[in-house]
C-alpha positions as CSV (number, residue, x, y, z in Angstrom):
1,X,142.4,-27.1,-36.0
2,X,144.8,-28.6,-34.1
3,X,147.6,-26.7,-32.2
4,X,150.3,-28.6,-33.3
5,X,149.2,-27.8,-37.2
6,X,151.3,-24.8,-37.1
7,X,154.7,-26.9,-37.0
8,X,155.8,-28.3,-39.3
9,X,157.6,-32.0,-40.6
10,X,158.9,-33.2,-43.5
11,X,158.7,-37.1,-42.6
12,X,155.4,-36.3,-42.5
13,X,154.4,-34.6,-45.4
14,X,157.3,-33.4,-48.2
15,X,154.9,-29.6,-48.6
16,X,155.4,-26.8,-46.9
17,X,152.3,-25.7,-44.2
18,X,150.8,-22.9,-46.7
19,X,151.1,-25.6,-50.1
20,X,149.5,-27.9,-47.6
21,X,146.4,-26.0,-46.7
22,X,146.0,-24.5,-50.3
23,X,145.5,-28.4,-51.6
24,X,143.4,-29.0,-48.7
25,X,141.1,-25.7,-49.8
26,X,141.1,-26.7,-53.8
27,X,139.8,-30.2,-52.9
28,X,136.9,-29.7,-50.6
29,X,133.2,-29.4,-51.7
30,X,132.7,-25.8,-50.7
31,X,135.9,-24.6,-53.4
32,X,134.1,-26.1,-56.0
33,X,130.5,-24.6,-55.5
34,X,132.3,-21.4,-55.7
35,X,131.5,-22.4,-60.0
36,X,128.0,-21.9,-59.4
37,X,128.1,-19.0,-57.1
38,X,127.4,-15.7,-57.8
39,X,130.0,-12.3,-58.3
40,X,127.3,-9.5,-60.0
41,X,125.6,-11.5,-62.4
42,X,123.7,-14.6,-62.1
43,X,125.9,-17.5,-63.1
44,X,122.9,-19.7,-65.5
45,X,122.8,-16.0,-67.5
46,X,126.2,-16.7,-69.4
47,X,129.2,-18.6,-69.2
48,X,131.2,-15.5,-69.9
49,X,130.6,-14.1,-66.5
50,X,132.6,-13.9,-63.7
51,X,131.4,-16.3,-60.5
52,X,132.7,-16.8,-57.1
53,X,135.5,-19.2,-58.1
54,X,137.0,-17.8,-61.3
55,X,136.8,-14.1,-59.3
56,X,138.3,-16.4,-56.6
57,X,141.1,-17.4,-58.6
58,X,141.6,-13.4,-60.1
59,X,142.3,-13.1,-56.6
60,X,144.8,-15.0,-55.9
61,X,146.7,-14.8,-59.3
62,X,146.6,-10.4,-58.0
63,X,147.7,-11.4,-54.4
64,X,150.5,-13.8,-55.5
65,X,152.0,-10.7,-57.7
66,X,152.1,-8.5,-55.1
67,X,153.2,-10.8,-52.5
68,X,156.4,-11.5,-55.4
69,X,157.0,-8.0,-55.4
70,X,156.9,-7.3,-51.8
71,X,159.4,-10.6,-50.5
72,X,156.0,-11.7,-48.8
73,X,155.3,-15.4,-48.7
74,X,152.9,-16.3,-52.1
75,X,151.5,-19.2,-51.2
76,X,150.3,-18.2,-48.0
77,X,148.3,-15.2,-49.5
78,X,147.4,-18.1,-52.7
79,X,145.5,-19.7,-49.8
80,X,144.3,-17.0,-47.8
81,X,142.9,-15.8,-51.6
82,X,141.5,-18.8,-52.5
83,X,139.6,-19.0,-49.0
84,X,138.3,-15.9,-48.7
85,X,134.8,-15.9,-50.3
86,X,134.2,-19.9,-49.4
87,X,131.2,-19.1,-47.3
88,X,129.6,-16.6,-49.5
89,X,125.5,-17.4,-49.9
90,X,123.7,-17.6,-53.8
91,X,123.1,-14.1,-55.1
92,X,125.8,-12.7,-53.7
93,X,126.0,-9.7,-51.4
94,X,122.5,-9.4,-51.7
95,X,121.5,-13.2,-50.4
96,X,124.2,-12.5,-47.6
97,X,122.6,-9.9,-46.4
98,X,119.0,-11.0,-46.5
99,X,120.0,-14.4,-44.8
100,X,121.6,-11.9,-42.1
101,X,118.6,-9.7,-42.2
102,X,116.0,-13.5,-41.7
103,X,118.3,-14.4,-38.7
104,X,118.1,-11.1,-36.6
105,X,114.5,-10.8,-37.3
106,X,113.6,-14.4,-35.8
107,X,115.7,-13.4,-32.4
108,X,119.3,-13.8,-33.6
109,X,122.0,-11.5,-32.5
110,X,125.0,-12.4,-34.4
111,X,123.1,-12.8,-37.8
112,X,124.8,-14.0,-41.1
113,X,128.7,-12.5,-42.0
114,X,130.4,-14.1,-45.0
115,X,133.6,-13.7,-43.9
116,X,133.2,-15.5,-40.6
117,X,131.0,-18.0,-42.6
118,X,134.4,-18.5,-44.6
119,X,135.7,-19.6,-41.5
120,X,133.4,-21.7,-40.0
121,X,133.6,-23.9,-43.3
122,X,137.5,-24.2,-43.0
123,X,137.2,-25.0,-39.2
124,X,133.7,-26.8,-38.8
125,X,131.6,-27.6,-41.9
126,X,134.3,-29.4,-44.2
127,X,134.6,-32.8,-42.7
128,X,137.9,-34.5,-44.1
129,X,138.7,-36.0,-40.5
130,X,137.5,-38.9,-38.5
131,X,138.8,-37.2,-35.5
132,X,137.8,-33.4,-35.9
133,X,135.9,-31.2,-38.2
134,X,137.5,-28.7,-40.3
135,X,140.1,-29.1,-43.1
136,X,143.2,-29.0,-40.3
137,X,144.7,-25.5,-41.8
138,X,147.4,-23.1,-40.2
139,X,147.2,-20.4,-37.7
140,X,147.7,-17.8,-40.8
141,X,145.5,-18.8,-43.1
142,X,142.8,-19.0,-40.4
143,X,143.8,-15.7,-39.1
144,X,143.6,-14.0,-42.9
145,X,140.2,-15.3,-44.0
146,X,139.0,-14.5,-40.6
147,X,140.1,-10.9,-40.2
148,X,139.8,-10.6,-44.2
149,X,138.5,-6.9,-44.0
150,X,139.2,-4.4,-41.5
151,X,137.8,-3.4,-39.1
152,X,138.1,-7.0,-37.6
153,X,135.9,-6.7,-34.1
154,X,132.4,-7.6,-34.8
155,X,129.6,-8.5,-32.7
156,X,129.5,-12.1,-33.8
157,X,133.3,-13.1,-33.1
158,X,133.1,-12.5,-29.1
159,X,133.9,-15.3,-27.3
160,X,136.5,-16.4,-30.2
161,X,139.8,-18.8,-29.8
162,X,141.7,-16.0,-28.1
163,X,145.0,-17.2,-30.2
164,X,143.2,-14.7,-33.2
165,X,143.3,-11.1,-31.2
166,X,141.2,-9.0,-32.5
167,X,143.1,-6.0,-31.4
168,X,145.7,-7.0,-34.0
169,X,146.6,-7.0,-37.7
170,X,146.8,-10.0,-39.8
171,X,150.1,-11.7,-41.7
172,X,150.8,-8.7,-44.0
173,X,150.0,-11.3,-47.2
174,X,146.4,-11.0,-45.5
175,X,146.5,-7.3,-45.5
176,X,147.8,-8.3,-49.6
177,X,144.7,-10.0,-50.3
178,X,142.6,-7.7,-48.9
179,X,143.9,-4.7,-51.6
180,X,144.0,-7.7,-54.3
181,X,140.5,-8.3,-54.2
182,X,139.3,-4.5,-54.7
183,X,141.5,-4.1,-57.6
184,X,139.7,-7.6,-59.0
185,X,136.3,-7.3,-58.6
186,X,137.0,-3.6,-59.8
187,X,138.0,-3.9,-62.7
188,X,136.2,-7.4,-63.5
189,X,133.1,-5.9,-62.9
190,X,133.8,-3.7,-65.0
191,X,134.7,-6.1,-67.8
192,X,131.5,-7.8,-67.2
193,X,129.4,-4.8,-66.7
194,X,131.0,-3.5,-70.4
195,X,130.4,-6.9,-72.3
196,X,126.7,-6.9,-71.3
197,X,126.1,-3.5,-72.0
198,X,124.9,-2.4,-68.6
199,X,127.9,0.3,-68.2
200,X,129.0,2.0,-70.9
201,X,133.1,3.5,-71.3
202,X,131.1,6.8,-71.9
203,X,129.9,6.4,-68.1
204,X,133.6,5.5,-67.3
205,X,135.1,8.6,-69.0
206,X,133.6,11.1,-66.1
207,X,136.4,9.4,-63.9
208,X,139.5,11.0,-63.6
209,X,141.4,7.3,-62.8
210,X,139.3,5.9,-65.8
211,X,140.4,8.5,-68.0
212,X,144.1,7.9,-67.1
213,X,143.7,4.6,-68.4
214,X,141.7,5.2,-71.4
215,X,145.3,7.5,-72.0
216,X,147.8,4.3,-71.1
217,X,145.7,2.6,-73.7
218,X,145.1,5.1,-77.0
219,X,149.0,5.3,-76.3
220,X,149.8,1.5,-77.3
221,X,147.6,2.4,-80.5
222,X,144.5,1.1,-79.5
223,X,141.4,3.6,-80.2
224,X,138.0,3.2,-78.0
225,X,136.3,2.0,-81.0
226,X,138.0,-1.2,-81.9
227,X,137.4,-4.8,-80.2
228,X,140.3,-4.9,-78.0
229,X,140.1,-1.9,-76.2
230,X,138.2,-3.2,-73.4
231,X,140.3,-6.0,-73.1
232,X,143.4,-3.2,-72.7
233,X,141.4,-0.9,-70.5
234,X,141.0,-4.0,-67.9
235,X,144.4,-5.0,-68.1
236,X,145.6,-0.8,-67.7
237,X,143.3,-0.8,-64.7
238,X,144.9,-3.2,-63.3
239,X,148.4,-2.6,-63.6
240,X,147.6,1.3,-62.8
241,X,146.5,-0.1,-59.0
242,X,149.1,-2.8,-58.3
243,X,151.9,-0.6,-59.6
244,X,150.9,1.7,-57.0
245,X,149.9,-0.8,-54.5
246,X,153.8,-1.9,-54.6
247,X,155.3,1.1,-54.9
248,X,153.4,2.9,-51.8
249,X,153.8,-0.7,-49.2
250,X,157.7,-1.4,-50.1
251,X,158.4,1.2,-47.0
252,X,155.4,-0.1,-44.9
253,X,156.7,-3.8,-45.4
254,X,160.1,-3.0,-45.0
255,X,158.9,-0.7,-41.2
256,X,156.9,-3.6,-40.1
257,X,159.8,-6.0,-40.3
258,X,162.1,-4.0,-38.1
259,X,159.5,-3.9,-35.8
260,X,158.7,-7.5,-35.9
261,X,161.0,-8.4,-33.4
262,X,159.7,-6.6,-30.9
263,X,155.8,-7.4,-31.6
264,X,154.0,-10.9,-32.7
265,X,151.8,-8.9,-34.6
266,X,151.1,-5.2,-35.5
267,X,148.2,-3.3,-33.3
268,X,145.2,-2.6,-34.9
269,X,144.9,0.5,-34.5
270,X,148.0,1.5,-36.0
271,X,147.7,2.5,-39.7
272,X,148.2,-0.5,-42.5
273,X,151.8,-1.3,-43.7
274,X,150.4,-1.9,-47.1
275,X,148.0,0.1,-49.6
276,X,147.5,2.6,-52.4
277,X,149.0,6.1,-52.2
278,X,146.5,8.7,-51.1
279,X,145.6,10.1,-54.2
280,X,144.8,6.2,-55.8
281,X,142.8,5.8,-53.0
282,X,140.6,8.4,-53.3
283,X,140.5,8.0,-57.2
284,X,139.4,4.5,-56.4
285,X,137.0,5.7,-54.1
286,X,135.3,7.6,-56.2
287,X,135.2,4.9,-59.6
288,X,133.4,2.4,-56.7
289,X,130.9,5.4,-56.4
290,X,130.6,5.6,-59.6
291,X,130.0,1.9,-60.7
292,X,127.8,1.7,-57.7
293,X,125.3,4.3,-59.0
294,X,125.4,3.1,-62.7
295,X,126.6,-0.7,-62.7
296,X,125.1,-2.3,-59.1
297,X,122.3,-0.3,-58.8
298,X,121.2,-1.1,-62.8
299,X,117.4,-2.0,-62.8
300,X,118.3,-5.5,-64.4
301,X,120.8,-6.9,-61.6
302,X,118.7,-4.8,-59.1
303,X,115.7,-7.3,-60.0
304,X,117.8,-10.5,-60.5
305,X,119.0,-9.6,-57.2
306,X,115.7,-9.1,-55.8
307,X,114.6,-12.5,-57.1
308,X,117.7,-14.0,-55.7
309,X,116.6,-12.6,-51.8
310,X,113.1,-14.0,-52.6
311,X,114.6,-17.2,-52.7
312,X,116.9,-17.5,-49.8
313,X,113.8,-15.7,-47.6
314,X,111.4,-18.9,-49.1
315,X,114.1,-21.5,-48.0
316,X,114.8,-20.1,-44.8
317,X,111.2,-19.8,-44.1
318,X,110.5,-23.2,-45.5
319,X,113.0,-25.0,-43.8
320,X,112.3,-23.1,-40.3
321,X,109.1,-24.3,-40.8
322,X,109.6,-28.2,-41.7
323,X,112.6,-29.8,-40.8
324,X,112.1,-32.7,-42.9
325,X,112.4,-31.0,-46.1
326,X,116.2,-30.5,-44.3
327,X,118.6,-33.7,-46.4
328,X,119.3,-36.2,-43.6
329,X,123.0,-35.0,-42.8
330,X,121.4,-31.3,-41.6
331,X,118.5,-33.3,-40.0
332,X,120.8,-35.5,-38.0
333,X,123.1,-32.0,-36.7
334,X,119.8,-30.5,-35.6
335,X,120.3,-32.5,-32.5
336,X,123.9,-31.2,-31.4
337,X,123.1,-27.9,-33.6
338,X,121.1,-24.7,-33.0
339,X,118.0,-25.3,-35.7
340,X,118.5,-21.6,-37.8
341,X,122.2,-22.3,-37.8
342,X,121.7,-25.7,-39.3
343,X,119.5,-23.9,-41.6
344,X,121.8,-20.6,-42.5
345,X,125.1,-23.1,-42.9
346,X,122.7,-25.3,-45.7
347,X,121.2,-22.7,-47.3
348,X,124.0,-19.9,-47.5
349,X,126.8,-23.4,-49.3
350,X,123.8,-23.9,-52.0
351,X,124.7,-22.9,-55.5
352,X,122.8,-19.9,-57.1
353,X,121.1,-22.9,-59.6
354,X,120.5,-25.8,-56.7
355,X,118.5,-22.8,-54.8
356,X,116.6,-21.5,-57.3
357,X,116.1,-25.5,-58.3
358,X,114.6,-26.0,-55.1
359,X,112.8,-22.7,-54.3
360,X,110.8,-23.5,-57.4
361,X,110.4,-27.1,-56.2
362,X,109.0,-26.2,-52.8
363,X,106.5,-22.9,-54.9
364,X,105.3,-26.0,-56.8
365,X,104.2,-28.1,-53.7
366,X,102.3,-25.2,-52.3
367,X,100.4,-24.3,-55.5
C-alpha cells in the first residue's frame, strides 16, 4: 500500500477510493476461489449451497442496507464485505484451524488467523503491480478486514504498520459488516441446514427469536407446511435482526460523530456505536447455541469436516516434507520466504476441490 493511496484525484482515475478498491477486490484471483470455497457444506455436494463467495456477497448486499440506513458510506463497507473472508482455507473453520493447529505444533507462534490471512492477500499475495505487492487499497478498507472481529489485539499482529492501532475501533461501516455477517451466515445456514434436512423448523421452534418469526410469517398467510415457508422464515430472520440493528445504532452513530472531531478514531475499549438491542442479542445468542448443538455439530458435516482437516494436515505435511511438489512460483518465494509460510499462504488460497484433487493425487503416489 502506498501512503499516498489514501488521497484521492480525479485526473487520475474518474472513481471514488472505496469504488476503486472494491473493482480492484472483484478482479483478483483470490475473489474468485471464494466459488469453490467452503461456508458449512462442502461446495462439490450441491450447487444449491452456500460457498465463500455467494455468503460473501450476502454480506455485502446486508452491510450496504445498513450502511443506507445509518448515512454511513456503502461502498466502503461493499468492500470491506467483500474482503473479509478472502483468506479463508478449504473446509472452512475447521481447515483454518487445523492449518493453525500444524503451524504451532512445528515451532510456530503466530499460527494461522483468517482474518489476518485476508489481509496479507490484499497487501502481499495479490500481485497486480510491477512495483509492489498487494492490490494498492485504502487505509479503511485495510483497517476493516484487518480488525474485522473484535477483540482486535492478537499475538500475531505485534510488530504491525503502527498507522492500524490496535487500541482503536475501525470506520463504523467496519463495525457494520461485522453485525452483517452474523445475521448472514445465521440465517443462511439455516436455509441450507433446512434444505438438506440436517435441522429441522421443529428444532428451531424451541427458540424464543425463532418462534417470533415463525409468528411474522403464519401472519402474511403462510402455514409451516407449505413450500415457501422456509423461504419467508429466512427472509423474517433477516429483517427481524437488521430492523433492530438500525434502530438500536442510529443513537450510537449519531454520539460517535459529535465526538469525531475531537478523536481520529474511537478507543477500543469503549463500548460499540453500533449493534443489536440487548434483548436481540441475547436471543441471537442463544439461536447460535442452538444451531451449534444441532446443525455444526451434525455427524454428517462433523465427518466431511474431519475429512477436510485430513487433507490440509497431508498437504502441509507433504509439502514440509518435499519442496518440489511446491508449483514453481511458491518454490522460487522459498528463497526470500519463511518455508511453512510459503506453505500455509499455498495451501490455505486452494479451493475445497483443487485440495482434495491433490491430496488424493499425492495418497496415490504413496500407495
Amino acid at each position: 500500500m502506498r501512503p499516498d493511496e489514501r488521497f484521492f484525484d480525479f485526473a487520475e482515475d474518474f472513481r471514488d477510493p472505496y469504488s476503486r478498491d472494491r473493482d480492484r477486490v472483484i478482479h483478483c484471483s483470490s475473489f474468485r476461489r471464494l466459488e469453490y470455497k467452503t461456508q458449512v457444506f462442502l461446495n462439490h455436494e450441491g450447487d444449491y449451497f452456500r460457498t465463500r463467495l455467494t455468503h460473501s456477497l450476502e454480506v455485502s448486499q446486508i452491510a450496504r442496507t445498513l450502511a443506507r440506513m445509518l448515512s454511513l458510506n456503502e461502498t466502503l463497507a461493499e468492500v470491506v464485505a467483500l474482503s473479509h473472508d478472502l483468506g479463508h482455507t478449504p473446509f472452512g473453520h475447521v481447515g483454518g484451524d487445523e492449518l493453525d493447529r500444524l503451524l504451532k505444533a512445528d515451532g510456530h507462534p503466530l499460527g494461522f488467523e483468517h482474518n489476518f490471512q485476508s489481509f496479507r492477500v490484499l497487501t502481499k499475495l495479490e500481485k497486480r503491480y510491477k512495483e509492489f505487492e498487494g492490490l494498492n487499497l485504502t487505509f479503511a478498507t485495510l483497517e476493516g478486514v484487518l480488525k474485522h472481529s473484535y477483540p482486535y489485539k492478537k499475538p500475531f499482529l505485534e510488530g504491525l504498520d503502527r498507522r492500524f492501532d490496535l487500541e482503536k475501533h475501525p470506520s463504523l461501516e467496519a463495525m457494520v459488516v461485522d453485525h452483517a455477517d452474523e445475521i448472514a451466515y445465521t440465517s443462511h445456514d439455516i436455509d441450507d441446514g433446512i434444505k438438506v434436512g440436517l435441522i429441522r423448523f421443529e428444532d428451531l421452534f424451541e427458540d424464543p427469536l425463532c418462534l417470533r418469526v415463525d409468528a411474522m410469517v403464519q401472519q402474511e398467510g403462510v402455514s409451516r407446511d407449505e413450500h415457501l415457508y422456509r423461504h419467508r422464515f429466512v427472509a423474517g430472520l433477516i429483517k427481524l435482526l437488521v430492523e433492530d440493528f438500525i434502530a438500536h445504532s442510529a443513537e450510537g452513530v449519531a454520539h460517535y460523530r459529535r465526538e469525531q472531531p475531537r478523536t481520529a478514531s474511537l478507543d477500543a475499549g469503549l463500548p460499540l456505536p453500533v449493534g443489536f438491542s440487548k434483548t436481540m442479542a441475547t436471543e441471537l445468542k442463544k439461536l447460535k447455541k442452538l444451531l451449534f448443538a444441532k446443525l455444526y455439530r451434525h455427524e454428517k458435516i462433523v465427518r466431511k469436516m474431519y475429512a477436510g482437516k485430513q487433507c490440509i494436515r497431508g498437504l502441509y505435511r507433504a509439502f514440509m516434507e518435499e519442496e518440489d511438489l511446491l508449483p514453481p512460483r511458491q518454490k522460487a518465494l522459498l528463497s526470500s520466504r519463511a518455508k511453512h509460510r510459503v506453505v500455509a499462504d499455498y495451501i490455505a488460497s486452494m479451493t475445497d476441490r483443487y485440495a482434495l484433487k491433490m491430496h488424493h493425487e499425492l495418497n496415490g503416489f504413496s500407495n
